[in-house]
Each structure stands twice: as structure tokens, then as C-alpha cells.
Jmol script that loads the backbone (N, CA, C; Angstrom):
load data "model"
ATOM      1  N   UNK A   1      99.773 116.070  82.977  1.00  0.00           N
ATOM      2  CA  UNK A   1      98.574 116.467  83.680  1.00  0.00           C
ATOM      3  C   UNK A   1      97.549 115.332  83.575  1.00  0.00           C
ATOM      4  N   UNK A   2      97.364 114.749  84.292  1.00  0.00           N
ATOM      5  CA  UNK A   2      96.805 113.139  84.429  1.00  0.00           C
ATOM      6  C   UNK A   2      95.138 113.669  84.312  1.00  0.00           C
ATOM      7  N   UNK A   3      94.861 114.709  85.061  1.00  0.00           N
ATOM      8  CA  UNK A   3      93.347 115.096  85.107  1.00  0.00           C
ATOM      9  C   UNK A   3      92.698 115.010  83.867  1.00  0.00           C
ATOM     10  N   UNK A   4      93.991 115.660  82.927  1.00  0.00           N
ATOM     11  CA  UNK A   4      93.400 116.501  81.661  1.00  0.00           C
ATOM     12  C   UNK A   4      93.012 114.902  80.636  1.00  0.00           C
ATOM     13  N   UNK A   5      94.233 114.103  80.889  1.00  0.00           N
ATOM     14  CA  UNK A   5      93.903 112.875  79.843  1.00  0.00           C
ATOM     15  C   UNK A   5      92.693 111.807  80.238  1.00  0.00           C
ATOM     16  N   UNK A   6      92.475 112.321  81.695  1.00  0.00           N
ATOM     17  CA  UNK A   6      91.284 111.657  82.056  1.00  0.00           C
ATOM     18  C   UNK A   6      90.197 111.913  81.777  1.00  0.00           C
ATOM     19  N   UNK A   7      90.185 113.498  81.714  1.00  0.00           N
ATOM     20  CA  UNK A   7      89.046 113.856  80.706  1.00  0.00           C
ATOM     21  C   UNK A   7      88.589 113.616  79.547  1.00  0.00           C
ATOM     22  N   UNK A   8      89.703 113.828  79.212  1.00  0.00           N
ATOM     23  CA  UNK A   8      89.753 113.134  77.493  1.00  0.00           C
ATOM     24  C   UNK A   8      89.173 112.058  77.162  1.00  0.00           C
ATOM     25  N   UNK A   9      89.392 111.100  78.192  1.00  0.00           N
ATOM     26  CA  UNK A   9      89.351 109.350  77.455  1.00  0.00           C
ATOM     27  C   UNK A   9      88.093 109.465  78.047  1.00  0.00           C
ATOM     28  N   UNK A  10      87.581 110.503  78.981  1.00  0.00           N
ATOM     29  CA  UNK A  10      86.348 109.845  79.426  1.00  0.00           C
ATOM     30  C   UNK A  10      85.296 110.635  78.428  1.00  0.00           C
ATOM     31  N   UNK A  11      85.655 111.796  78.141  1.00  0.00           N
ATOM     32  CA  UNK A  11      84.733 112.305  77.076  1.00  0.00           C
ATOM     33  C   UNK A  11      84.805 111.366  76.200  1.00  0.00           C
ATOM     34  N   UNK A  12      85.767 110.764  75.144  1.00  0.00           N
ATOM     35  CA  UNK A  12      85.810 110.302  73.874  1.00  0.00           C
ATOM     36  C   UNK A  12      84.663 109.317  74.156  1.00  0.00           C
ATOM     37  N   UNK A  13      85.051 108.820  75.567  1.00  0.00           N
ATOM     38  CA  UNK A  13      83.676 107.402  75.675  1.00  0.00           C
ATOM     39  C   UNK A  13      83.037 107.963  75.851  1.00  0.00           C
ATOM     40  N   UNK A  14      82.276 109.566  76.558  1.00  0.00           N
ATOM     41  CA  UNK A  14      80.765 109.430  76.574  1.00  0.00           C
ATOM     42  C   UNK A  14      80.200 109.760  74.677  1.00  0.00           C
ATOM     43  N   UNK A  15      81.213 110.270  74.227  1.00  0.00           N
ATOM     44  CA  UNK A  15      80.620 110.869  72.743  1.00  0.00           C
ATOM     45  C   UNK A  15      80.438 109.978  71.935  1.00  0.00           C
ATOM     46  N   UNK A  16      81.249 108.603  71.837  1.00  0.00           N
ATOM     47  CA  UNK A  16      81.096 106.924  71.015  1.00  0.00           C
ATOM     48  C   UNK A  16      80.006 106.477  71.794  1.00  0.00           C
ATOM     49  N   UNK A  17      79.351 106.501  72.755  1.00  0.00           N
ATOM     50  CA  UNK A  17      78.412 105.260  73.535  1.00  0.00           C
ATOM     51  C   UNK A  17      77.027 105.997  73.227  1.00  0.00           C
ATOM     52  N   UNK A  18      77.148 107.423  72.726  1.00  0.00           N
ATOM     53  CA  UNK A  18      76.226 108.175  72.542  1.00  0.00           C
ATOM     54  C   UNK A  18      75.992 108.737  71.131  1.00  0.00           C
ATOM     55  N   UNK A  19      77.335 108.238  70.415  1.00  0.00           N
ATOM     56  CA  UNK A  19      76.876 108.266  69.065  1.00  0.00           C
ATOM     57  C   UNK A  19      76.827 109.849  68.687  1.00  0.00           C
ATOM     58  N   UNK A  20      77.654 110.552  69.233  1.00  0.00           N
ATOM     59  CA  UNK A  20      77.562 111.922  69.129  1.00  0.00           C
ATOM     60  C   UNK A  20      78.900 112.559  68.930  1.00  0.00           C
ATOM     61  N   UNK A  21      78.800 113.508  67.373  1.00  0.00           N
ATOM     62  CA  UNK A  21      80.507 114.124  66.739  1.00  0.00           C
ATOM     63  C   UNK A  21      80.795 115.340  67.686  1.00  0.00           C
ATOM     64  N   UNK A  22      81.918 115.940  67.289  1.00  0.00           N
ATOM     65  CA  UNK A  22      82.253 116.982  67.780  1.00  0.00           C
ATOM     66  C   UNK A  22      81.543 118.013  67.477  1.00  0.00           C
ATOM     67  N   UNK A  23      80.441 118.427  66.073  1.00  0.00           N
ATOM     68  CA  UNK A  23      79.855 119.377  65.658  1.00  0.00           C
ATOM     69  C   UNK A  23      78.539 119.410  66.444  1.00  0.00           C
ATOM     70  N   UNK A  24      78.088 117.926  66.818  1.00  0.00           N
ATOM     71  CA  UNK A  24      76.680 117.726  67.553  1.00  0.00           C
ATOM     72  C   UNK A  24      77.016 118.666  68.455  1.00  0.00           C
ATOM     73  N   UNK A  25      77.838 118.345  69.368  1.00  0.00           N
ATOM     74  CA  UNK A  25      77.640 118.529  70.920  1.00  0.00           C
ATOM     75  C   UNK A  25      78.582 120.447  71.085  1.00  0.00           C
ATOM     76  N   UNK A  26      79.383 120.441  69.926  1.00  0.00           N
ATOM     77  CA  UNK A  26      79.545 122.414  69.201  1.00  0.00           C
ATOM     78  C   UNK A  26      78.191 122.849  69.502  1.00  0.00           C
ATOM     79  N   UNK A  27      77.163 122.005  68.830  1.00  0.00           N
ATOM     80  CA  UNK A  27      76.186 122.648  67.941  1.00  0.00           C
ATOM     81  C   UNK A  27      75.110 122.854  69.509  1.00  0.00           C
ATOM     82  N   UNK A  28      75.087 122.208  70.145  1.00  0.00           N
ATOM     83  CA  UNK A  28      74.199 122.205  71.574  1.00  0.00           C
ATOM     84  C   UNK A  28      74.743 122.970  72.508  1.00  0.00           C
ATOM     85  N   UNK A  29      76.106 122.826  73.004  1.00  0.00           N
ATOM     86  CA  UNK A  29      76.350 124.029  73.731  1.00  0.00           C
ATOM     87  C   UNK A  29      77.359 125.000  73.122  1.00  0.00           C
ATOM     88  N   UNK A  30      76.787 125.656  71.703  1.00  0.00           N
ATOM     89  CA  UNK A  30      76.954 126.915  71.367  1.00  0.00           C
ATOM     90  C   UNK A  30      78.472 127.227  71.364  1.00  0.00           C
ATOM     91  N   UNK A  31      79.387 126.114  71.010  1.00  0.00           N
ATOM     92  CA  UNK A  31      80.838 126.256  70.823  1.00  0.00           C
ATOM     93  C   UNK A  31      81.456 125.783  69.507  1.00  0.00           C
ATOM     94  N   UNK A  32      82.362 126.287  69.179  1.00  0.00           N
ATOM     95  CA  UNK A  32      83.195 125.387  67.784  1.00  0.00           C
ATOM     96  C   UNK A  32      82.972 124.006  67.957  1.00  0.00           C
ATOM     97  N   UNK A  33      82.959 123.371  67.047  1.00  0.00           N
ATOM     98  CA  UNK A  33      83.523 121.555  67.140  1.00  0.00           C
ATOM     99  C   UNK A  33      85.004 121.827  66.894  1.00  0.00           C
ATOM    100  N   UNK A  34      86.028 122.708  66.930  1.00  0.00           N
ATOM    101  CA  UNK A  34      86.860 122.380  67.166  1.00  0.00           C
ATOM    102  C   UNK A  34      87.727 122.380  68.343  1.00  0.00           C
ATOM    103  N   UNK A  35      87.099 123.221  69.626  1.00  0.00           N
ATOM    104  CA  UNK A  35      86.789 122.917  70.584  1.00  0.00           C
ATOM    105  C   UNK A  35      86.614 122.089  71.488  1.00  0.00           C
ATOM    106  N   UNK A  36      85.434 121.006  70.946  1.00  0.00           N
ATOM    107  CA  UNK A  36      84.990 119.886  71.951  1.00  0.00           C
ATOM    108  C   UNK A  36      86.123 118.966  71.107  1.00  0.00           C
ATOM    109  N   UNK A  37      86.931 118.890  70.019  1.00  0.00           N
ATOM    110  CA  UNK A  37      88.120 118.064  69.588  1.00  0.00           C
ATOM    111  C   UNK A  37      89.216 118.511  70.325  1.00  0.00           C
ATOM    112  N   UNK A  38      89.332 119.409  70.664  1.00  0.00           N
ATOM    113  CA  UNK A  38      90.468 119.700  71.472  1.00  0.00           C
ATOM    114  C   UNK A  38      90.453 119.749  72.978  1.00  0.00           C
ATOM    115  N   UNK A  39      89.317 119.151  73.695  1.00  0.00           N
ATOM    116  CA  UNK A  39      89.067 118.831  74.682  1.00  0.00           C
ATOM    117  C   UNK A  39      88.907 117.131  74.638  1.00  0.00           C
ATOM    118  N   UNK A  40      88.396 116.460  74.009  1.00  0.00           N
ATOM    119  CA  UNK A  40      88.193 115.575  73.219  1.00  0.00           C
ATOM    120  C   UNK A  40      90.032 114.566  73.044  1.00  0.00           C
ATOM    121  N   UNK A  41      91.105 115.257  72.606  1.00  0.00           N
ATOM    122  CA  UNK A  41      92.286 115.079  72.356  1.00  0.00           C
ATOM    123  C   UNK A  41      93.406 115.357  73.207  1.00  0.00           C
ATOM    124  N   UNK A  42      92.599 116.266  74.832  1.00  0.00           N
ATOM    125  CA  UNK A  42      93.401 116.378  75.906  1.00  0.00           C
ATOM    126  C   UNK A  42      94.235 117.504  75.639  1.00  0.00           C
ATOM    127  N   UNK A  43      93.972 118.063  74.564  1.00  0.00           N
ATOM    128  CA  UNK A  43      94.919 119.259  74.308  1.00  0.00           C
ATOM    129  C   UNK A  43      94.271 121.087  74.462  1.00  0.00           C
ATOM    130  N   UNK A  44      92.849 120.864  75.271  1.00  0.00           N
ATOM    131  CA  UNK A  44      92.901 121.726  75.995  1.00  0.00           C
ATOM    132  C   UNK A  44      91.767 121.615  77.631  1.00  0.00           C
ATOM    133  N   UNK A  45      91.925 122.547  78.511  1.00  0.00           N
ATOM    134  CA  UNK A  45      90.858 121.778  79.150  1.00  0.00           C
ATOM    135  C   UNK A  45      89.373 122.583  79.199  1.00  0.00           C
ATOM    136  N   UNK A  46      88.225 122.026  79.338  1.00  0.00           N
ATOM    137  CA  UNK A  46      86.829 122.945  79.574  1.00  0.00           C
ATOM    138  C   UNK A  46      86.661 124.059  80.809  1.00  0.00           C
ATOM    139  N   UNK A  47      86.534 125.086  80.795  1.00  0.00           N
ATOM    140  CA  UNK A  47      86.115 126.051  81.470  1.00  0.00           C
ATOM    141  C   UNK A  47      85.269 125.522  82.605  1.00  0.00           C
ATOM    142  N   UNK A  48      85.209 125.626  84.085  1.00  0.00           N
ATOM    143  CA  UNK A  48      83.796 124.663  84.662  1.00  0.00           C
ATOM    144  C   UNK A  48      83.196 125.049  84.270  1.00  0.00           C
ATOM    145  N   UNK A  49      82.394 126.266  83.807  1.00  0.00           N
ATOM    146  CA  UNK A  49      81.076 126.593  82.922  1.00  0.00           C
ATOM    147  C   UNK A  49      80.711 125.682  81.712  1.00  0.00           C
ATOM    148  N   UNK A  50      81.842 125.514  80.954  1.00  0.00           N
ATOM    149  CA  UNK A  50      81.916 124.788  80.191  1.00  0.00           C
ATOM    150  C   UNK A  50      81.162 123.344  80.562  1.00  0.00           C
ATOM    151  N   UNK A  51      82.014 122.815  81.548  1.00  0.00           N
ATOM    152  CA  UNK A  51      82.204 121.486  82.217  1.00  0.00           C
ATOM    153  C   UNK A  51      80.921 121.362  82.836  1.00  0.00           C
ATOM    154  N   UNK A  52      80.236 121.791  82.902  1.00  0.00           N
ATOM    155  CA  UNK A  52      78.962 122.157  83.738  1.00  0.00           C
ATOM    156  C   UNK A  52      77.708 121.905  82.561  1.00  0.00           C
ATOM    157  N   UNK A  53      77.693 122.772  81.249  1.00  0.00           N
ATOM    158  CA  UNK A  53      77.059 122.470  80.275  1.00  0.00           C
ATOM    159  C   UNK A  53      76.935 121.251  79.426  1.00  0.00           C
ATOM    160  N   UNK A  54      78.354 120.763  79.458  1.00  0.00           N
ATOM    161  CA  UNK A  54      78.404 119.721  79.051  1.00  0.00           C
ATOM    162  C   UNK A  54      77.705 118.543  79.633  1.00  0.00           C
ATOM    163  N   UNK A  55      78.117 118.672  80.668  1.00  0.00           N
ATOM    164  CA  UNK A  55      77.409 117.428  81.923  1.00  0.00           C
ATOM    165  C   UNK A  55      76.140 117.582  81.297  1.00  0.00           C
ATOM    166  N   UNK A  56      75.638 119.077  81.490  1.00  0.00           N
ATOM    167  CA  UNK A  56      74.015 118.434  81.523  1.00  0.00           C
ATOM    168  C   UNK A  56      73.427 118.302  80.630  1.00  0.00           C
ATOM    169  N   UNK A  57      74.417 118.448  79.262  1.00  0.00           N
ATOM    170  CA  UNK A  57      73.527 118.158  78.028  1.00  0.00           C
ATOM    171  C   UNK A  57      73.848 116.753  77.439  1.00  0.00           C
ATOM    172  N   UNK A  58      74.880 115.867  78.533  1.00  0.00           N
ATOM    173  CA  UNK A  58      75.229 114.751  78.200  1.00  0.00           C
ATOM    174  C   UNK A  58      73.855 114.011  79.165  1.00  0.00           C
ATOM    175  N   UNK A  59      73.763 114.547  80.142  1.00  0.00           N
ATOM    176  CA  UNK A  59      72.814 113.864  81.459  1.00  0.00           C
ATOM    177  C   UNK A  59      71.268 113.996  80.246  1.00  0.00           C
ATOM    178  N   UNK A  60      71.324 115.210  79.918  1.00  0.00           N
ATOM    179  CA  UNK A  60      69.472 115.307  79.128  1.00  0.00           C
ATOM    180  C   UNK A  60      69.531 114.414  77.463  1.00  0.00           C
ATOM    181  N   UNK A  61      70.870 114.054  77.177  1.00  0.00           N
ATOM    182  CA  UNK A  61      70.850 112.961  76.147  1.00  0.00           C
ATOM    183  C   UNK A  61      70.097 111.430  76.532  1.00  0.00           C
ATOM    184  N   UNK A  62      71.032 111.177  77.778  1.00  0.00           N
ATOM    185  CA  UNK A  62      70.436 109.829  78.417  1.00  0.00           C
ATOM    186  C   UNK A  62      70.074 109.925  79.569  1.00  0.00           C
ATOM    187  N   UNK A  63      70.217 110.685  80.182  1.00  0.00           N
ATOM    188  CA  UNK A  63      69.932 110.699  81.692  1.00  0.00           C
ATOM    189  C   UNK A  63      71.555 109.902  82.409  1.00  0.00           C
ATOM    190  N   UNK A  64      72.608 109.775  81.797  1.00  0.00           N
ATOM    191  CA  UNK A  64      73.863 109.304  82.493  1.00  0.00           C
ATOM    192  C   UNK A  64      74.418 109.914  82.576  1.00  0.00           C
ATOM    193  N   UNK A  65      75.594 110.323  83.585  1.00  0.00           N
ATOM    194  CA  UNK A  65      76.246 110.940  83.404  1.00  0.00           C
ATOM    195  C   UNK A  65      77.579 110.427  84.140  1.00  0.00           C
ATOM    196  N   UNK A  66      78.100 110.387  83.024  1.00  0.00           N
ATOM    197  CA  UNK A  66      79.652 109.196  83.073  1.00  0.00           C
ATOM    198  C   UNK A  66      81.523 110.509  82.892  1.00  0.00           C
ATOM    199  N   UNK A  67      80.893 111.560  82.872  1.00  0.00           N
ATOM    200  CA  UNK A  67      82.003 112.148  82.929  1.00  0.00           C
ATOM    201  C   UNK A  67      81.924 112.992  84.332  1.00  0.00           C
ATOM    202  N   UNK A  68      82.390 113.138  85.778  1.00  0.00           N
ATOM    203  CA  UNK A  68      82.869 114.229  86.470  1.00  0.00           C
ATOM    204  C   UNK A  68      83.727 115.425  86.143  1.00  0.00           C
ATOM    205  N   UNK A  69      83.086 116.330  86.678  1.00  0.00           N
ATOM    206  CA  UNK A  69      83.864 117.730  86.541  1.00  0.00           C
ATOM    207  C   UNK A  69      85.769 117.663  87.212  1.00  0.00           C
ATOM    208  N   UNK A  70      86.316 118.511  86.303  1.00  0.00           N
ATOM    209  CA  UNK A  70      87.765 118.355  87.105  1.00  0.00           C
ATOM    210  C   UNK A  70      87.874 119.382  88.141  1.00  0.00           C
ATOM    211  N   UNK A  71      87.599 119.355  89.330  1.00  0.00           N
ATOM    212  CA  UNK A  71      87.387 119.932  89.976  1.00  0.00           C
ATOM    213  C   UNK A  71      88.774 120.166  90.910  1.00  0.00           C
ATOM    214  N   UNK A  72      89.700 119.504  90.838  1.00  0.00           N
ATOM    215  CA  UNK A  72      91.026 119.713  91.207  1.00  0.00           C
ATOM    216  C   UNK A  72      91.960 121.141  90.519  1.00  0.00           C
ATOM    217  N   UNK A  73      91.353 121.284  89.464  1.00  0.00           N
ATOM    218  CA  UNK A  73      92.029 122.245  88.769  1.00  0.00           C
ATOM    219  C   UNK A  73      91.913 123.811  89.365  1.00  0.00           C
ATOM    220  N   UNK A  74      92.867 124.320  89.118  1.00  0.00           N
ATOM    221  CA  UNK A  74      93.014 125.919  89.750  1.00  0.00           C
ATOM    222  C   UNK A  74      93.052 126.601  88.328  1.00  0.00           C
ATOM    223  N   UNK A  75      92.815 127.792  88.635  1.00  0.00           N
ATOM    224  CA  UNK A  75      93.268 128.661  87.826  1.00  0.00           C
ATOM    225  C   UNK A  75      94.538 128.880  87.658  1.00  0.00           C
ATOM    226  N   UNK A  76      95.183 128.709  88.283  1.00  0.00           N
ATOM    227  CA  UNK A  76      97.172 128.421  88.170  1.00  0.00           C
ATOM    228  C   UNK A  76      97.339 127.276  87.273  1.00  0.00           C
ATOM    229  N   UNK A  77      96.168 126.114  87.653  1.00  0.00           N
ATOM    230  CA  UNK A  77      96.643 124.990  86.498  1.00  0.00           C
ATOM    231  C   UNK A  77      96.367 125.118  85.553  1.00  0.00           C
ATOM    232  N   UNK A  78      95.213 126.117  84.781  1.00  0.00           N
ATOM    233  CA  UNK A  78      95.067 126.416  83.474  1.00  0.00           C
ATOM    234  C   UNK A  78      96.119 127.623  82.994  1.00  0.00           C
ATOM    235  N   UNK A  79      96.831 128.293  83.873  1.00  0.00           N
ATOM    236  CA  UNK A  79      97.763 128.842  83.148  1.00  0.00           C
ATOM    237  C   UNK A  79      99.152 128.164  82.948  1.00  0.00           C
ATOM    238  N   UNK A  80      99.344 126.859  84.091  1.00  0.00           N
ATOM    239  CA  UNK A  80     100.582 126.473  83.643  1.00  0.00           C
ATOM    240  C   UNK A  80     100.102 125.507  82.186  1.00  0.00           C
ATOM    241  N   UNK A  81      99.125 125.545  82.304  1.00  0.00           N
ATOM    242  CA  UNK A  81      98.763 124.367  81.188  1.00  0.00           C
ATOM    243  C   UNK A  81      99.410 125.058  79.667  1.00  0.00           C
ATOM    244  N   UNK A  82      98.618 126.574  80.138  1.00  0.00           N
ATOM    245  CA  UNK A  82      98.263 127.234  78.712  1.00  0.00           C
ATOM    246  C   UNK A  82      99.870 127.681  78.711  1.00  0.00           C
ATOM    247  N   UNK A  83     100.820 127.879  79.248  1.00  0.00           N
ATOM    248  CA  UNK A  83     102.772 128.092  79.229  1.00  0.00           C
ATOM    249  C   UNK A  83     103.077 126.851  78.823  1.00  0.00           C
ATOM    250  N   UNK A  84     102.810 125.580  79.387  1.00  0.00           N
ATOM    251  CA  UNK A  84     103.080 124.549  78.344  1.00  0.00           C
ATOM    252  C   UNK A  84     102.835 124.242  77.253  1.00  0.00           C
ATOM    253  N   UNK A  85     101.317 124.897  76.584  1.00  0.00           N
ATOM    254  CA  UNK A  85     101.442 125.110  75.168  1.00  0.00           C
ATOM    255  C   UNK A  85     101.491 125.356  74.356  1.00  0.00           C
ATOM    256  N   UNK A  86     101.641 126.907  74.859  1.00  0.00           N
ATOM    257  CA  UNK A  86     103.039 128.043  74.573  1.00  0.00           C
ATOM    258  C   UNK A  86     103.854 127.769  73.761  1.00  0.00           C
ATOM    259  N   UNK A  87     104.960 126.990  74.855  1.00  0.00           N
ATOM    260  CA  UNK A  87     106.085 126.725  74.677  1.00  0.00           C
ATOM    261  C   UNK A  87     106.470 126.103  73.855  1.00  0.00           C
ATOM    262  N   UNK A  88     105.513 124.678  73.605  1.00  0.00           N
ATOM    263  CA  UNK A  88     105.604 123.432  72.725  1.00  0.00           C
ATOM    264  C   UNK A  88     105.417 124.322  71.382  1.00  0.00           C
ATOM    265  N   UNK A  89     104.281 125.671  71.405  1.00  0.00           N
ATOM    266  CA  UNK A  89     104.063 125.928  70.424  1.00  0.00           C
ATOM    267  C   UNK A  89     105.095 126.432  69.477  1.00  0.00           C
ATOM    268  N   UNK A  90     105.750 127.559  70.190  1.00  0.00           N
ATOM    269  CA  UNK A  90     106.850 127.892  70.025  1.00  0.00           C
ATOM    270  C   UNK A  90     108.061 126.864  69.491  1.00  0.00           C
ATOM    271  N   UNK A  91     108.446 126.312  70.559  1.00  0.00           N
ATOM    272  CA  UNK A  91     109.777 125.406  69.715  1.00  0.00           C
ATOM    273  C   UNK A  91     109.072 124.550  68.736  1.00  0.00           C
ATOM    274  N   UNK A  92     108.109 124.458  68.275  1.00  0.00           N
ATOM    275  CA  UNK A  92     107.659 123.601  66.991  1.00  0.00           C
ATOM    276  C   UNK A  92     107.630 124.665  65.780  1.00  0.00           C
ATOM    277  N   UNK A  93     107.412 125.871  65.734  1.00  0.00           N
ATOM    278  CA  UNK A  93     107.423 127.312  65.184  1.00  0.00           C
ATOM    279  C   UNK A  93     109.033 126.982  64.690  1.00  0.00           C
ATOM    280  N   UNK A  94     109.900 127.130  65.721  1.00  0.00           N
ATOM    281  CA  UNK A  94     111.586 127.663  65.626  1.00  0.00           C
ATOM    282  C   UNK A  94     112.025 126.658  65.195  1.00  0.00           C
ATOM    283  N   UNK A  95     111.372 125.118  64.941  1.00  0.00           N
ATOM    284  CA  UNK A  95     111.663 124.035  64.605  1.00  0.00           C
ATOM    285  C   UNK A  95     111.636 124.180  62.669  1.00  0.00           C
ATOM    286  N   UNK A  96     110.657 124.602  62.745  1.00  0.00           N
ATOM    287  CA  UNK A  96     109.979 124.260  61.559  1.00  0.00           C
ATOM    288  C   UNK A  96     110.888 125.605  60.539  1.00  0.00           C
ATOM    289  N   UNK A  97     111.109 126.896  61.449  1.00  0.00           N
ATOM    290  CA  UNK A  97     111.185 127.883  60.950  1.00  0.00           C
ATOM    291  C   UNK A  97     113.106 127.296  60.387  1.00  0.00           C
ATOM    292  N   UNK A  98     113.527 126.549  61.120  1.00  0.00           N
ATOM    293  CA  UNK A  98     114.981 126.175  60.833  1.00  0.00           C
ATOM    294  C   UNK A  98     114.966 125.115  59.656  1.00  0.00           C
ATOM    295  N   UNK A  99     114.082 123.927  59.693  1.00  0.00           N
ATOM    296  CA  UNK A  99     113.810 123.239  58.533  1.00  0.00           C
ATOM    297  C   UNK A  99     113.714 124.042  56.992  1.00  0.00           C
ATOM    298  N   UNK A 100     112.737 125.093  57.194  1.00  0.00           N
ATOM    299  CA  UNK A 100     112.466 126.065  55.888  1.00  0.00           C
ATOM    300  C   UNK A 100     113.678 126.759  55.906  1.00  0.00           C
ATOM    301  N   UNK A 101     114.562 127.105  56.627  1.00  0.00           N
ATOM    302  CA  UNK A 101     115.672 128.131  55.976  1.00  0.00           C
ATOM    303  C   UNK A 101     116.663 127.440  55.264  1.00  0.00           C
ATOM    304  N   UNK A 102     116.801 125.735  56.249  1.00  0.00           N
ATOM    305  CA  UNK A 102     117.671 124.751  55.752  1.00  0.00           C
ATOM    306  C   UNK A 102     117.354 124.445  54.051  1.00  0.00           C
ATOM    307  N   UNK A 103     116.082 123.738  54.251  1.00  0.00           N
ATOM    308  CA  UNK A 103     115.595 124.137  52.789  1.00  0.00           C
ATOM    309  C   UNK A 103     116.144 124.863  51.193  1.00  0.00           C
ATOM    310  N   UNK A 104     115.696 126.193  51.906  1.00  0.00           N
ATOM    311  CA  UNK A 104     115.881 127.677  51.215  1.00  0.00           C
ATOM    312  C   UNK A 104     117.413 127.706  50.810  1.00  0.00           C
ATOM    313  N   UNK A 105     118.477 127.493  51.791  1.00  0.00           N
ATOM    314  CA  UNK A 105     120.081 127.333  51.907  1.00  0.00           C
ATOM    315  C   UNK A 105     120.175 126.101  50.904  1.00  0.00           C
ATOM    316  N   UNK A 106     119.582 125.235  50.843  1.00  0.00           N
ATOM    317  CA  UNK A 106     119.839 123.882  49.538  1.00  0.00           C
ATOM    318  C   UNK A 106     119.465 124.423  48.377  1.00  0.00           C
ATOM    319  N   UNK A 107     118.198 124.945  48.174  1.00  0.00           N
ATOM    320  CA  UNK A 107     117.863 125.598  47.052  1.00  0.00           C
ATOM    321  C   UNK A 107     118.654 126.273  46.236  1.00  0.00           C
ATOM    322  N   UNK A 108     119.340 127.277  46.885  1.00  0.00           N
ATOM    323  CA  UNK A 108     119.965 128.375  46.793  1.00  0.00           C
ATOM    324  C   UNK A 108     121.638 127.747  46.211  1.00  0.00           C
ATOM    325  N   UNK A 109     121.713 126.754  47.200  1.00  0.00           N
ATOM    326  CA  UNK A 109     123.218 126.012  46.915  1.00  0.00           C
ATOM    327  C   UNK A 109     123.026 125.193  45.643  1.00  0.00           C
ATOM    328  N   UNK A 110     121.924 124.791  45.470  1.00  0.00           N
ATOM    329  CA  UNK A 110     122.057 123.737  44.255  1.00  0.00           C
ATOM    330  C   UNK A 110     121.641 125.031  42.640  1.00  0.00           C
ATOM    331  N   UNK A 111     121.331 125.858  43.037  1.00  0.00           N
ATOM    332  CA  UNK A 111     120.738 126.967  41.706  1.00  0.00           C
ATOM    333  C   UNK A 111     122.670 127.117  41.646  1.00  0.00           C
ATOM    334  N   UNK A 112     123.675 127.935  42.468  1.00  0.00           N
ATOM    335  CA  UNK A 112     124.834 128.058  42.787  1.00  0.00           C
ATOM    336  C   UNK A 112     125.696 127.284  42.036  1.00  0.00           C
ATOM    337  N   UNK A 113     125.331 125.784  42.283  1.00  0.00           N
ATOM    338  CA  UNK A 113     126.020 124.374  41.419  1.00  0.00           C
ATOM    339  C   UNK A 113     125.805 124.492  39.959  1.00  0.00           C
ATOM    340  N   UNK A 114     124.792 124.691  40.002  1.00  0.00           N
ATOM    341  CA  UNK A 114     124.330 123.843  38.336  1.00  0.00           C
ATOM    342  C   UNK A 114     124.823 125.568  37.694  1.00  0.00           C
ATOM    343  N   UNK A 115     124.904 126.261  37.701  1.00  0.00           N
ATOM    344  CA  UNK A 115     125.459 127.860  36.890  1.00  0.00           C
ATOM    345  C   UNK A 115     126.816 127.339  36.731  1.00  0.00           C
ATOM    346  N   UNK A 116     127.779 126.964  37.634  1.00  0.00           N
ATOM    347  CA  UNK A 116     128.908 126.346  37.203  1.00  0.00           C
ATOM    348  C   UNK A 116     129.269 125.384  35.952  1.00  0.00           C
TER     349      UNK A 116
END
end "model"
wireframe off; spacefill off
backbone 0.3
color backbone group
């Protein structure tokens, strides 16, 4: 999703040129800072309401305003977005959940060994 990483890189630059963390700009428009990091990291996208607040509390910082709204986006694209990270979420879950049993199965095999 090319929109979404464009957002990203263009937020990260307005928040470095402005000298402003993720908790500042939480703390102004009334959201988590973990939030504007995960918009921030391309890993989720802003609401236009969102996208809208932001602008103008980036515009009443300096009067610039160096990020555009993604205005291409549908509401279909925030749900295929949000099934893609779902999914990722998931097989990283069933990933992890197979590592720990693998684990658990060594544990279990080596307690097995050493009683011998």
C-alpha cells in the first residue's frame, strides 16, 4: 500500500523538522502516542478526522503544512488493510505458538533423557 508508506515517511519528516515525539502530538490531538507511532511506522492508517486534526495542528505549529491527506483511500481500503493485519497477525501467533510447543517437546525430551 504505497499511500500508507507515504504517509509515514512524510509524517516522520514533519515530526523531526518540528522537533515533535509521538506523546507531543498524542498529547494535542487527544490520542495515545502509540497511535501517532503506528501511523508514524506505516503500520496503521489515520481516520480523515484524524488526518484532518493532524494537518491543522501541524499547520498552527508553523504555519506549514508538508503532509496531504490520503484521500485515495476507501473504506474498503481500510478494511483490506485491517485483513492484512489480521492475518500477518495471526500467522505470527501460530508461528510463535509452534516455536513454544517445539520448545516444551525438548524440555520434556531432555527431563525423559537424563531419568535414564
Amino acid at each position: 500500500m504505497p499511500e500508507l508508506k507515504r504517509f509515514a515517511m512524510k509524517l516522520k519528516g514533519a515530526l523531526a523538522t518540528r522537533n515533535l515525539s509521538y506523546e507531543d502530538v498524542g498529547k494535542a490531538l487527544d490520542l495515545h502516542p502509540t497511535t501517532i507511532g503506528r501511523w508514524a511506522m506505516g503500520m496503521a492508517i489515520p481516520r480523515p478526522l484524524h488526518q484532518q486534526r493532524l494537518l491543522s495542528y501541524l499547520a498552527h505549529i508553523d504555519n506549514t503544512i508538508s503532509i496531504e491527506p490520503i484521500i485515495s483511500l476507501t473504506p474498503h481500503d481500510f478494511r483490506n488493510f485491517n485483513e492484512q493485519l489480521t492475518n500477518q497477525r495471526a500467522n505470527t501467533l501460530a508461528i510463535n505458538r509452534q516455536k513454544k510447543n517445539s520448545i516444551i517437546f525438548n524440555k520434556s525430551l531432555d527431563k525423559c533423557r537424563n531419568r535414564d
